[in-house]
N, CA and C atoms as an extended XYZ file, in Angstrom:
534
Properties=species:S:1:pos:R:3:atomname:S:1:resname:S:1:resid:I:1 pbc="F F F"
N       -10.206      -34.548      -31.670 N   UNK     1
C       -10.294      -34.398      -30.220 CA  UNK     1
C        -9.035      -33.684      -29.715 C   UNK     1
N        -9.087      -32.726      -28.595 N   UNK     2
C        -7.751      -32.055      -28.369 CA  UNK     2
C        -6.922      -33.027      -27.387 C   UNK     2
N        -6.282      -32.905      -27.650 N   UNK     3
C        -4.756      -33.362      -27.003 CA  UNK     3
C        -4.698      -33.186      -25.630 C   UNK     3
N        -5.415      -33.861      -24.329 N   UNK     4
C        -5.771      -33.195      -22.789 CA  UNK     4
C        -3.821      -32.813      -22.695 C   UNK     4
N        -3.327      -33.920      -22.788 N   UNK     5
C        -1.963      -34.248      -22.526 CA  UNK     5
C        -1.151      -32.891      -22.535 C   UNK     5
N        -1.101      -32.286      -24.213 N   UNK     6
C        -0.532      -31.057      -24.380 CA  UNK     6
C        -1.176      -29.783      -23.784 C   UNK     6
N        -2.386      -29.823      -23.625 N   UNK     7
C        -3.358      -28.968      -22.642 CA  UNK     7
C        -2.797      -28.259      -21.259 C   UNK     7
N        -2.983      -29.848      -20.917 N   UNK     8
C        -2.437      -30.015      -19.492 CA  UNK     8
C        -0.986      -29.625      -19.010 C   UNK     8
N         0.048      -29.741      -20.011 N   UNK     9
C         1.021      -29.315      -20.120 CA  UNK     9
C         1.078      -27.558      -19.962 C   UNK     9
N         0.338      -27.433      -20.917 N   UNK    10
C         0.326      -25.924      -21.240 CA  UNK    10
C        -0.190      -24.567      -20.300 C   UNK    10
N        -1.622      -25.122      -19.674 N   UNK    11
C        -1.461      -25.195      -18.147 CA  UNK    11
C        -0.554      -25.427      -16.849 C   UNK    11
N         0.370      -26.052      -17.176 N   UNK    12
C         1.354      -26.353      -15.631 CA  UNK    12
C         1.858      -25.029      -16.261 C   UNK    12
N         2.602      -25.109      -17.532 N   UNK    13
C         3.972      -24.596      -17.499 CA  UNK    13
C         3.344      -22.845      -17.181 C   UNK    13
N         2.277      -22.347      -17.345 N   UNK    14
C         1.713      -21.200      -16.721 CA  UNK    14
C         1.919      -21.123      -14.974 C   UNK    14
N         1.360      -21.921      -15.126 N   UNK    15
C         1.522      -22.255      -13.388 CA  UNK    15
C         2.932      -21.842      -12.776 C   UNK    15
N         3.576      -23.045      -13.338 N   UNK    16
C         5.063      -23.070      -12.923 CA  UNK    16
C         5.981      -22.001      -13.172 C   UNK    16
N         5.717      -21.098      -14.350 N   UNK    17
C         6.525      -19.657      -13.986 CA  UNK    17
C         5.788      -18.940      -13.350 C   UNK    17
N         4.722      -18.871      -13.048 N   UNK    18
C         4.664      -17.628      -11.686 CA  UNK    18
C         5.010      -18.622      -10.641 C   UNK    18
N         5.182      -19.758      -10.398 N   UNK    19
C         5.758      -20.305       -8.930 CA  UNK    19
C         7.475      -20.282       -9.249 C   UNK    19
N         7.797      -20.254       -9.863 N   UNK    20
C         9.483      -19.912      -10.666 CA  UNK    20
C         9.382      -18.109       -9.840 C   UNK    20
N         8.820      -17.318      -10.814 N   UNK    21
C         9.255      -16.112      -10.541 CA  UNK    21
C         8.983      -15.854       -8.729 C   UNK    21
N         7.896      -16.236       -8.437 N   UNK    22
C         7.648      -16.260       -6.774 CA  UNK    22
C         8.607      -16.764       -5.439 C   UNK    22
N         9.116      -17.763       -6.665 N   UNK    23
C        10.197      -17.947       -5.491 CA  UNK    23
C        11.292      -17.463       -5.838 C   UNK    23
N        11.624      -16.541       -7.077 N   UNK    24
C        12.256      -15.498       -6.973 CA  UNK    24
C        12.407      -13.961       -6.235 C   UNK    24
N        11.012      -13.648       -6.242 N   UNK    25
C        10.444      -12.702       -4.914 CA  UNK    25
C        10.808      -13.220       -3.687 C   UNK    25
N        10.375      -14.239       -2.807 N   UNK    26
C        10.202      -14.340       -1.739 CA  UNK    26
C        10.763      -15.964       -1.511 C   UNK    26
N        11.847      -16.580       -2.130 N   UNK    27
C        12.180      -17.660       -1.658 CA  UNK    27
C        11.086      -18.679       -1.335 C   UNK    27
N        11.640      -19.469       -0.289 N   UNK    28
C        10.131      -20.462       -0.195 CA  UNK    28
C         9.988      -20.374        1.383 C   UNK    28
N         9.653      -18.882        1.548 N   UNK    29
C         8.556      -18.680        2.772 CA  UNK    29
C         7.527      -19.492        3.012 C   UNK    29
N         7.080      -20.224        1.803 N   UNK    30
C         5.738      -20.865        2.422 CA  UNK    30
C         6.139      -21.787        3.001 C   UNK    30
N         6.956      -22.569        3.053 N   UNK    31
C         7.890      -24.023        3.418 CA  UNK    31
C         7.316      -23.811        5.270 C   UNK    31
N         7.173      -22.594        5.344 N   UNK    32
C         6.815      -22.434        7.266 CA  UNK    32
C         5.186      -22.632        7.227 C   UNK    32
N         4.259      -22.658        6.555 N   UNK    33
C         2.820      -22.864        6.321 CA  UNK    33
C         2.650      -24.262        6.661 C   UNK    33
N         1.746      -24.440        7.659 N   UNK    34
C         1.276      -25.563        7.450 CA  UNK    34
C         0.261      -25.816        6.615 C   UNK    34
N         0.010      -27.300        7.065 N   UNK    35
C        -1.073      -27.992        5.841 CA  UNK    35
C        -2.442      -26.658        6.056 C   UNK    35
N        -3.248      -26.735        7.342 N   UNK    36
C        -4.182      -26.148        7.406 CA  UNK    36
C        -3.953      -24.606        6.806 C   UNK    36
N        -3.335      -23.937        6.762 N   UNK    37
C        -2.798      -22.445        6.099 CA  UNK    37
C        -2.476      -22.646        4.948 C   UNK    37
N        -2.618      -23.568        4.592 N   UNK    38
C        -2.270      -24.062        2.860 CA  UNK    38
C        -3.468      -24.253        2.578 C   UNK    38
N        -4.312      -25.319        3.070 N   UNK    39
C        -6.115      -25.255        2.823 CA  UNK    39
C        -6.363      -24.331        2.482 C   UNK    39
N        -6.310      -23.388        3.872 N   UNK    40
C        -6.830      -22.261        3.738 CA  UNK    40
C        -7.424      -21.448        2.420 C   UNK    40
N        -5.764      -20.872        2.478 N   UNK    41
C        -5.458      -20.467        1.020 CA  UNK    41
C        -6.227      -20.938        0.068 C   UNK    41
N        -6.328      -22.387       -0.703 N   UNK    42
C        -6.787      -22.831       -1.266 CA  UNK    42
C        -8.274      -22.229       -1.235 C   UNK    42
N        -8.726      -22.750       -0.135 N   UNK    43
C       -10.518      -22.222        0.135 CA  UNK    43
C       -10.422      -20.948       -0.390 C   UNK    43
N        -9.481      -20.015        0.122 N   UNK    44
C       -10.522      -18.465        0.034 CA  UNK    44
C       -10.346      -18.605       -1.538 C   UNK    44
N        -9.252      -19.085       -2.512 N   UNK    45
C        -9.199      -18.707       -3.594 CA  UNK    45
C       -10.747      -19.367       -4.218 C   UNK    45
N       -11.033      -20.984       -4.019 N   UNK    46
C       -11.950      -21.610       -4.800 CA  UNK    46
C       -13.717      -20.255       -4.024 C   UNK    46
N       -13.473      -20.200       -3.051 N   UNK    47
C       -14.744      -19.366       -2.836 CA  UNK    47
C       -14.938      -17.676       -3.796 C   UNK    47
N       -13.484      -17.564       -3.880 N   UNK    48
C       -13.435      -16.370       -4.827 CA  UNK    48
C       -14.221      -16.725       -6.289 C   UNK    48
N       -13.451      -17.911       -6.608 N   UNK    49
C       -14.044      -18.298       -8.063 CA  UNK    49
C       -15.733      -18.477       -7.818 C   UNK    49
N       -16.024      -18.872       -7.191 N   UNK    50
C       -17.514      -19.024       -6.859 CA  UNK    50
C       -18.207      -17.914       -6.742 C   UNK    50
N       -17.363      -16.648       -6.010 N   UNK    51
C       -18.646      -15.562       -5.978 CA  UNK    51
C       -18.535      -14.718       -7.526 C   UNK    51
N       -17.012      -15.169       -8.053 N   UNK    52
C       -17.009      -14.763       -9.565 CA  UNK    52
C       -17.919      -15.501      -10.464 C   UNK    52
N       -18.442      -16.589      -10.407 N   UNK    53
C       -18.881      -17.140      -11.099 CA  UNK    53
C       -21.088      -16.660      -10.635 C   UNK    53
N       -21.325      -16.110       -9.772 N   UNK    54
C       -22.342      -16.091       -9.188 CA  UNK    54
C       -22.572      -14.735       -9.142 C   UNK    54
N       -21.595      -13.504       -8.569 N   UNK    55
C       -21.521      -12.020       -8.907 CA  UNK    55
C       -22.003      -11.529       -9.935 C   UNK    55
N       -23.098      -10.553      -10.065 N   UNK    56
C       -22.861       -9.937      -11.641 CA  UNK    56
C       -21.749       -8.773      -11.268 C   UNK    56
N       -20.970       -8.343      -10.350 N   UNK    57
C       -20.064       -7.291      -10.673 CA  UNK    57
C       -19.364       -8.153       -9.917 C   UNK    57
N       -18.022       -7.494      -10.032 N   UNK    58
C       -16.594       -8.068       -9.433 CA  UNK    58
C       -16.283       -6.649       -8.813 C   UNK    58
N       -15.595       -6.598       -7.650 N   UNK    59
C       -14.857       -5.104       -7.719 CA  UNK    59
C       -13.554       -5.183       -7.725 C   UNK    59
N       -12.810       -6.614       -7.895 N   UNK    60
C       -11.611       -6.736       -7.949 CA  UNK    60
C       -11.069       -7.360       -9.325 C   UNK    60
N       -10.144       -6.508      -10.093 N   UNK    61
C       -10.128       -6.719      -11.513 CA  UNK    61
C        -8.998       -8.060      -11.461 C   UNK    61
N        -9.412       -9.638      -11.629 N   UNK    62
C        -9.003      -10.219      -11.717 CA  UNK    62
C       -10.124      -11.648      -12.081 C   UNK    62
N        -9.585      -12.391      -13.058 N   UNK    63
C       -11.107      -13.096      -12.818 CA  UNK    63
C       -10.668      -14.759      -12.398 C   UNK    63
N       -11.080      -15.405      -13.152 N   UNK    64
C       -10.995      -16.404      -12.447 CA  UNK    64
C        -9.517      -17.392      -12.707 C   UNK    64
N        -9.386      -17.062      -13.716 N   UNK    65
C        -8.064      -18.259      -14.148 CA  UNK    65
C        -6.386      -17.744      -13.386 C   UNK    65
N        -6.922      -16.963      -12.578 N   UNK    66
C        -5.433      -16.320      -11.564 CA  UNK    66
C        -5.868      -16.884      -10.222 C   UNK    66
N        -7.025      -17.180      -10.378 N   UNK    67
C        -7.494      -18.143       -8.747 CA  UNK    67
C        -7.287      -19.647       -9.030 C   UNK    67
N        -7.957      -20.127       -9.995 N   UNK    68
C        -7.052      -21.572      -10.630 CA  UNK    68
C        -5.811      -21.759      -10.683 C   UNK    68
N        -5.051      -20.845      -10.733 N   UNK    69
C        -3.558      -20.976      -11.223 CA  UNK    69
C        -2.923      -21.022       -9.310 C   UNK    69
N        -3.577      -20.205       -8.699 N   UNK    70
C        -3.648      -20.373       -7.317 CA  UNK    70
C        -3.644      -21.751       -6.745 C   UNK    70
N        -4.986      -22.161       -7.027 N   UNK    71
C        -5.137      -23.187       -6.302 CA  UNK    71
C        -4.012      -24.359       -6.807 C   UNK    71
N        -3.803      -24.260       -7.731 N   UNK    72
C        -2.813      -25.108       -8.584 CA  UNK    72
C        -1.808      -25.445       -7.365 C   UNK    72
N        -0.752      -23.750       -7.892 N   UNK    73
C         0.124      -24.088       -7.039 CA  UNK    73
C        -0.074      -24.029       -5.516 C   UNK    73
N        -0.732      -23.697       -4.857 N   UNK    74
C        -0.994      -24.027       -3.409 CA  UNK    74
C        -1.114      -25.092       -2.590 C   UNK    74
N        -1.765      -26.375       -4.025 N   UNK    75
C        -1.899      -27.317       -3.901 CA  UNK    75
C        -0.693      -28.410       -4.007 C   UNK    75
N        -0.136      -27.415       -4.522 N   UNK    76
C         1.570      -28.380       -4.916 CA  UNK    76
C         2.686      -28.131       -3.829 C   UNK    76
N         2.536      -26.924       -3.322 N   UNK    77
C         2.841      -27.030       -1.859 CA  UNK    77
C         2.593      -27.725       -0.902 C   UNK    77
N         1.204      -27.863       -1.369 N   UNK    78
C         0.853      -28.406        0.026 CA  UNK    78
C         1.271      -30.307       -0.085 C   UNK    78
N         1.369      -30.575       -0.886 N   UNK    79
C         1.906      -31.703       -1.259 CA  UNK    79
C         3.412      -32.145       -1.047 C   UNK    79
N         4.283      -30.985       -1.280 N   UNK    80
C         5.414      -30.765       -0.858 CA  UNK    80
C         5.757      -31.109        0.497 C   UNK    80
N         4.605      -30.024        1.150 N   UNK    81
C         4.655      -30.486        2.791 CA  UNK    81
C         4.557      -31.664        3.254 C   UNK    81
N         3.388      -32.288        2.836 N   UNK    82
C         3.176      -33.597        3.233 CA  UNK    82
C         4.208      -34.526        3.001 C   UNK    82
N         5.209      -34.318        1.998 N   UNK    83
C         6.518      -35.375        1.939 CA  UNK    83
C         7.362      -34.402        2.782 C   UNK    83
N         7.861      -33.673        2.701 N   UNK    84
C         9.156      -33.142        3.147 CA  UNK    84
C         8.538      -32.542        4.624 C   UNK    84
N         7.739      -32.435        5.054 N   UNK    85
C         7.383      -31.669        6.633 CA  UNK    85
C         7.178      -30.164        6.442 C   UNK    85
N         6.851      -29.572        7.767 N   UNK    86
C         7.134      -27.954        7.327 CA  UNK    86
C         8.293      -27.694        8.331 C   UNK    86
N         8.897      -27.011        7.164 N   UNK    87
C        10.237      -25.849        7.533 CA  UNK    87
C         9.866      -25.028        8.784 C   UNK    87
N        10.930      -24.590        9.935 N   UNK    88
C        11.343      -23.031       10.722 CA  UNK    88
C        11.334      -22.330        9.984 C   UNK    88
N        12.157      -22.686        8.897 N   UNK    89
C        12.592      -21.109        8.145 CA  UNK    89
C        12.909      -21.598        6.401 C   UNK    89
N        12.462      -20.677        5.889 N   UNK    90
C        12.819      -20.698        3.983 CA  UNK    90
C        14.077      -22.292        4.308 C   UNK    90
N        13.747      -23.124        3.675 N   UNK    91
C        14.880      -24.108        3.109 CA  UNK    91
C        15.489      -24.570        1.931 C   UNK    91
N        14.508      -23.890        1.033 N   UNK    92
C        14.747      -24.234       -0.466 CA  UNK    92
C        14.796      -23.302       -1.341 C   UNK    92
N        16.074      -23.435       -2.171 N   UNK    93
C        16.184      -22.566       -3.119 CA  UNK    93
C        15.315      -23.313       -4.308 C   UNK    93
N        15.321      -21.973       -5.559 N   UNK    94
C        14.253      -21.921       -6.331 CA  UNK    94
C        14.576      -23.193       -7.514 C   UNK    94
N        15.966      -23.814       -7.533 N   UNK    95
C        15.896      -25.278       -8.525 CA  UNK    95
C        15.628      -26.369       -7.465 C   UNK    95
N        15.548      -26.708       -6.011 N   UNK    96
C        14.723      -27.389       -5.363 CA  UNK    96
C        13.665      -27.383       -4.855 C   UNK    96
N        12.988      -26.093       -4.903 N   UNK    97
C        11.576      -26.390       -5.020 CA  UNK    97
C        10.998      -26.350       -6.585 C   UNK    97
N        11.779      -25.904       -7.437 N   UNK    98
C        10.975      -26.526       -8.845 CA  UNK    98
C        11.326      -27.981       -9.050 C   UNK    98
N        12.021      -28.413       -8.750 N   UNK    99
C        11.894      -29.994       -8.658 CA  UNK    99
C        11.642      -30.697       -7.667 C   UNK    99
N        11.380      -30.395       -6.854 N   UNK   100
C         9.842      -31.137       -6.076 CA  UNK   100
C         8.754      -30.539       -6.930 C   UNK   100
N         8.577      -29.387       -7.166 N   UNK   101
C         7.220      -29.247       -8.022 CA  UNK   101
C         6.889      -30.192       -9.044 C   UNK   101
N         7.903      -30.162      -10.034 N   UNK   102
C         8.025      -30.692      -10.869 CA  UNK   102
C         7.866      -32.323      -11.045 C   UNK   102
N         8.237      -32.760       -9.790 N   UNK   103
C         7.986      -34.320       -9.280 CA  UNK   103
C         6.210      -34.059       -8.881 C   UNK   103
N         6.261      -33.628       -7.967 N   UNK   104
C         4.452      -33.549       -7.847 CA  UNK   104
C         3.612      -33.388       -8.888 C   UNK   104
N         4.051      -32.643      -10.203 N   UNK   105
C         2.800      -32.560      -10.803 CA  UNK   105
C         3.090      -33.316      -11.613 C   UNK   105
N         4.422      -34.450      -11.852 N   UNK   106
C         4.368      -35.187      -13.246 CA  UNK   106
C         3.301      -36.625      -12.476 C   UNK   106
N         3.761      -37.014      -11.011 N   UNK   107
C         2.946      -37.486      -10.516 CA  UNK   107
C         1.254      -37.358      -10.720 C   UNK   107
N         1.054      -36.059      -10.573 N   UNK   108
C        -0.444      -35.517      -10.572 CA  UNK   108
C        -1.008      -36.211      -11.760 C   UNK   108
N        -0.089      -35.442      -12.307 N   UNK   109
C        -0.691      -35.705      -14.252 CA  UNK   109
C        -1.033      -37.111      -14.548 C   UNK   109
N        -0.515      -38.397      -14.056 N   UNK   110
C        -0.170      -39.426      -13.982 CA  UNK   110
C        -1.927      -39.710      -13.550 C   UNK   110
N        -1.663      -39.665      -12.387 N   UNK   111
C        -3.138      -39.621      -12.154 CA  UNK   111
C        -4.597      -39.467      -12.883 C   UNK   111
N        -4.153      -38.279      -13.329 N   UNK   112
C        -4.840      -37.361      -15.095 CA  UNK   112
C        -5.479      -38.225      -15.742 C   UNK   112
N        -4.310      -39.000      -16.122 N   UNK   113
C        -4.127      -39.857      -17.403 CA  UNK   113
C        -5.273      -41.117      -17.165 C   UNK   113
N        -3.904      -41.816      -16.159 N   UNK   114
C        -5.023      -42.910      -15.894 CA  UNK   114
C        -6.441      -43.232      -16.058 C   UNK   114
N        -6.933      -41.763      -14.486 N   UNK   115
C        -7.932      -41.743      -14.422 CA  UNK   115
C        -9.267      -40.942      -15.944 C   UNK   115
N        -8.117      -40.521      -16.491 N   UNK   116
C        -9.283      -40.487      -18.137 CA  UNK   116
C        -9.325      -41.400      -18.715 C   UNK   116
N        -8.316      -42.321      -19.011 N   UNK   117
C        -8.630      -43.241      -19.626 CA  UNK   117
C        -9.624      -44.101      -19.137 C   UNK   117
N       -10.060      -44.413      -17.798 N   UNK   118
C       -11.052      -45.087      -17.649 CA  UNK   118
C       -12.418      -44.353      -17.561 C   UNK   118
N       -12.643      -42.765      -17.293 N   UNK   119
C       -13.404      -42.539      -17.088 CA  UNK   119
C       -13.682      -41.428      -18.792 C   UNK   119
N       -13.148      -41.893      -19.302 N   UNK   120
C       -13.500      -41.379      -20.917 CA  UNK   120
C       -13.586      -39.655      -21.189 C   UNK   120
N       -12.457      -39.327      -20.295 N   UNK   121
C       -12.302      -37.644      -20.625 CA  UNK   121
C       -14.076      -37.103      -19.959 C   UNK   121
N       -14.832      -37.261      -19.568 N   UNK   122
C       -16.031      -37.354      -18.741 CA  UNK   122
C       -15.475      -35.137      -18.240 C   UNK   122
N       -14.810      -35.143      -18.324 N   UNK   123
C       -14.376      -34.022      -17.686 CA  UNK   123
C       -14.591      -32.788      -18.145 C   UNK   123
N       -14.689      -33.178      -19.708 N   UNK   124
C       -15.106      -32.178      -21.158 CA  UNK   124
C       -16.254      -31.879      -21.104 C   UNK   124
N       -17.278      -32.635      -20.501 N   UNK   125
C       -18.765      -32.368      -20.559 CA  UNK   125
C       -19.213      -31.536      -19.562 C   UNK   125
N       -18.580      -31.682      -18.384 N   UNK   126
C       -18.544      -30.594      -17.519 CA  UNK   126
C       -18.683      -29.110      -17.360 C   UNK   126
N       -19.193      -28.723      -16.385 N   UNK   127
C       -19.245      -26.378      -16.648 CA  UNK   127
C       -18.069      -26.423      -15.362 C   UNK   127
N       -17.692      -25.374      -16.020 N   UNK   128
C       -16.612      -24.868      -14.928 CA  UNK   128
C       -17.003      -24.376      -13.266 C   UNK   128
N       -18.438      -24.300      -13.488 N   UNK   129
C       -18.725      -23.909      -11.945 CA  UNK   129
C       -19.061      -25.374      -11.649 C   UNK   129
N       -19.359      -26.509      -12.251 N   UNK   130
C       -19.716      -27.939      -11.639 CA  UNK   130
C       -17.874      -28.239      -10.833 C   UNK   130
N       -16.846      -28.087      -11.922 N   UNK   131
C       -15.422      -28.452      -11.431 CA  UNK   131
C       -14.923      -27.560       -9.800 C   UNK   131
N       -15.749      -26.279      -10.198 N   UNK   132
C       -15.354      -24.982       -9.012 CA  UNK   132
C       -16.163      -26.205       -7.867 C   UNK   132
N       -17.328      -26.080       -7.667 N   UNK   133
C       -17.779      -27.348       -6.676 CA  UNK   133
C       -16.847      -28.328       -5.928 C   UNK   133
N       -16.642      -28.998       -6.881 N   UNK   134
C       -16.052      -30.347       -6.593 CA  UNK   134
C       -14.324      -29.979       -6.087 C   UNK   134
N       -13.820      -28.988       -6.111 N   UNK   135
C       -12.853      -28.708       -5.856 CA  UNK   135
C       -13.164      -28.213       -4.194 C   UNK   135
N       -14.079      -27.395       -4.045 N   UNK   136
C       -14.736      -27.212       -2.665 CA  UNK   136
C       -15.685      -28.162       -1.949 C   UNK   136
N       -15.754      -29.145       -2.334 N   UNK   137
C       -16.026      -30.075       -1.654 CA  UNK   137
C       -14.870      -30.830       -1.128 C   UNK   137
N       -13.868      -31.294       -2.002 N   UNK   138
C       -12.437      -31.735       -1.801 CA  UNK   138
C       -11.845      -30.748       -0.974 C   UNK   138
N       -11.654      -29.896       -1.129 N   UNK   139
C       -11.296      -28.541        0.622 CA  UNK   139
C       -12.230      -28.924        1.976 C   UNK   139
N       -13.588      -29.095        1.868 N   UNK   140
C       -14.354      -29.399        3.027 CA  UNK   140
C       -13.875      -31.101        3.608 C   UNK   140
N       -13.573      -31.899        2.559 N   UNK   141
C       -12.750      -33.362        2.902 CA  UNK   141
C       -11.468      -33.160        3.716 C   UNK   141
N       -10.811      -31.938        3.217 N   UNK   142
C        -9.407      -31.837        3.630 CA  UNK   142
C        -9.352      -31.667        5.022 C   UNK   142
N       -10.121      -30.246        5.148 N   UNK   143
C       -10.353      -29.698        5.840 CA  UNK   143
C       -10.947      -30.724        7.321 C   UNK   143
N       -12.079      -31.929        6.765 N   UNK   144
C       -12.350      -32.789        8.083 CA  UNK   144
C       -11.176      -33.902        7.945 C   UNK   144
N       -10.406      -34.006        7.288 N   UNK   145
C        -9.159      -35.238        7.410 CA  UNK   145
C        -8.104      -34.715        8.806 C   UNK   145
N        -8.031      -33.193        8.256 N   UNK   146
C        -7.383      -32.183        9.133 CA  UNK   146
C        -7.598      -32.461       10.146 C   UNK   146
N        -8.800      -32.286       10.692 N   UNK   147
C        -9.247      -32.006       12.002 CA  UNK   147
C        -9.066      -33.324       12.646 C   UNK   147
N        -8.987      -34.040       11.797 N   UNK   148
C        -9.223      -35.878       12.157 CA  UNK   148
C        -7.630      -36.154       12.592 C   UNK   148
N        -6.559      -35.011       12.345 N   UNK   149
C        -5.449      -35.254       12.512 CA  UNK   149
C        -4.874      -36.269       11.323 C   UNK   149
N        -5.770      -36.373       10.216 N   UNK   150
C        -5.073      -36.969        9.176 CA  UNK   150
C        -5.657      -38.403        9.011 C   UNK   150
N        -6.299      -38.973        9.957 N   UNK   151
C        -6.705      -40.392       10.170 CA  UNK   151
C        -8.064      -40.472        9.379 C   UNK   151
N        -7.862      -41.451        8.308 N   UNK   152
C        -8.732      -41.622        7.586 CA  UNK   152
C        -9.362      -43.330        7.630 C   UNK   152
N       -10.698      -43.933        7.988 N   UNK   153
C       -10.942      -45.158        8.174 CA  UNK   153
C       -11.140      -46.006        6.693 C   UNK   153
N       -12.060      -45.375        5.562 N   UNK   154
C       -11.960      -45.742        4.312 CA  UNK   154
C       -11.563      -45.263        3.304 C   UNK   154
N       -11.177      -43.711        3.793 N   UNK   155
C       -11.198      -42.464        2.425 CA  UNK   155
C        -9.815      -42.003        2.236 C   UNK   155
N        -9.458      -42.076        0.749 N   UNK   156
C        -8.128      -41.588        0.117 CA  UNK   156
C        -7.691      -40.350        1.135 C   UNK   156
N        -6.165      -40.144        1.141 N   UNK   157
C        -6.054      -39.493        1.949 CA  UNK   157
C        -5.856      -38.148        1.400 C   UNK   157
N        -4.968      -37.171        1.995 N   UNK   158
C        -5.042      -35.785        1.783 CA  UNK   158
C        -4.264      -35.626        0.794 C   UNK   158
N        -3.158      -36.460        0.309 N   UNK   159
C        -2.621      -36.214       -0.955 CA  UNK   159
C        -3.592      -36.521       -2.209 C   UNK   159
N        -3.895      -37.579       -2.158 N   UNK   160
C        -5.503      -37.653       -3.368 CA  UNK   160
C        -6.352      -36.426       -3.127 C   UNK   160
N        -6.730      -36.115       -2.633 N   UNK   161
C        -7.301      -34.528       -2.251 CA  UNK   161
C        -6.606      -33.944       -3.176 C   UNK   161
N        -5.622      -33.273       -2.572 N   UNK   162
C        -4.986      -32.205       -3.074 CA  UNK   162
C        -4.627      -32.589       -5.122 C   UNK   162
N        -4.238      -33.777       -5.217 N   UNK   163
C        -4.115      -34.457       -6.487 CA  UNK   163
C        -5.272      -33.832       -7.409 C   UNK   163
N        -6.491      -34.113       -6.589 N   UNK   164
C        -7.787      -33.943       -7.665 CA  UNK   164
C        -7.764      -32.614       -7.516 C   UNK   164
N        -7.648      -31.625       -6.388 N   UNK   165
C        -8.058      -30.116       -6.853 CA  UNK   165
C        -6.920      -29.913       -7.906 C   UNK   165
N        -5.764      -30.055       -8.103 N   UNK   166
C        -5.110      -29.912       -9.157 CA  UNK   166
C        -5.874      -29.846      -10.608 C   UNK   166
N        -6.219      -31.015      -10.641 N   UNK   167
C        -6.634      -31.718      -11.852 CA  UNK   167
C        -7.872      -31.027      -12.314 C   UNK   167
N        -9.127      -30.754      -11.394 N   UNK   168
C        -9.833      -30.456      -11.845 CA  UNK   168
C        -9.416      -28.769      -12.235 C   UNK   168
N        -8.970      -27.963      -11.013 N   UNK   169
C        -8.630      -26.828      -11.604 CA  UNK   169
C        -7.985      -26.519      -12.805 C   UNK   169
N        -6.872      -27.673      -13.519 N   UNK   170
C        -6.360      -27.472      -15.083 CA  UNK   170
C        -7.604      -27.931      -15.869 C   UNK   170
N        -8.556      -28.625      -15.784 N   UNK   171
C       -10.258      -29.055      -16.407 CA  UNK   171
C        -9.895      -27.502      -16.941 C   UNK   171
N       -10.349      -27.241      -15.531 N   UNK   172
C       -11.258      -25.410      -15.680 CA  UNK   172
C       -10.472      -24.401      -16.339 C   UNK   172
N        -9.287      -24.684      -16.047 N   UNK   173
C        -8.412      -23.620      -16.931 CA  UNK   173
C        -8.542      -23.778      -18.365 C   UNK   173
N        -8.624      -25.129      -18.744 N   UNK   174
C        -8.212      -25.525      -19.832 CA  UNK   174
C       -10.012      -25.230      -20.737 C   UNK   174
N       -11.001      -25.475      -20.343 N   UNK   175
C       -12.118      -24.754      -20.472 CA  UNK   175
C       -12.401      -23.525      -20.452 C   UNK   175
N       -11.921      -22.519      -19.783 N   UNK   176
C       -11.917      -21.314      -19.833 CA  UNK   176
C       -10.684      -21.078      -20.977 C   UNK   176
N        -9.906      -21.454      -21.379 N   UNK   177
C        -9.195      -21.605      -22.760 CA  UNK   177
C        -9.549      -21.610      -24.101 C   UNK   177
N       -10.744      -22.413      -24.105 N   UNK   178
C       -11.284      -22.849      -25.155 CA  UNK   178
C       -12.311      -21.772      -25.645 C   UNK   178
């Protein structure tokens, strides 16, 4: 059986140098984004993967595992925000926002874990357009938590959100790997 653990690993650390080199480009401009412009983002990327997955032509040469790697980190921002607030202006240099990253996704992973162990890796049996779904359904949750101003009466809140599009998007990466 493969190793999700080292997988999953192998996946961030992709992730995490283009969010390394990015905030070598452009500092951490996003720090001024709010939550909803962080959704956003998120959405157009998971709808991209969807019309890739549904398109027989693409006209944009990129396919899907640069929109996963997207949502990844977009999602780790947006997590960022939710603890630390949003910034006026760039506040973080590039070894403090890799360690908040780095805190968010060992957290995430955590989650990972747990939740395979009880639910028996269930995640392997899966198609990558079932995970693309469920990641856009978790955006349409966000998206009404949003509007709700965040107030939730029974349902995990927007950090569990954002937690699972993580997770499932390394699924999909890690499937499109294989």
């Amino acid at each position: 059986m493969p190793d999700t653990s080292q997988q999953y690993d192998q996946v961030i650390q992709t992730c995490r140098d283009l969010f390394i080199n990015k905030m070598s480009d452009y500092g951490s401009a996003w720090r001024i984004l709010r939550l909803p412009s962080l959704t956003d983002q998120i959405l157009i990327k998971a709808q991209r993967i969807r019309g890739l997955q549904t398109l027989t032509e693409s006209k944009v040469d990129e396919g899907q595992e640069s929109e996963f790697i997207g949502i990844i980190n977009y999602s780790i921002m947006a997590l960022i925000q939710l603890e630390n607030g949003i910034a006026e202006q760039p506040d973080l240099n590039t070894q403090q926002a890799t360690e908040l990253y780095d805190k968010h996704i060992a957290i995430t992973k955590q989650l990972m874990m747990d939740k395979n162990h009880d639910y028996g890796e269930a995640w392997r049996e899966m198609r990558v357009s079932s995970l693309t779904d469920l990641i856009l359904q978790k955006l349409l949750r966000v998206k009404q938590i949003e509007n709700n101003a965040g107030k939730t009466i029974v349902s995990e809140g927007l950090d569990a959100n954002y937690q699972d599009m993580i997770n499932y998007a390394i699924f999909a990466m890690i499937h499109l790997d294989a």
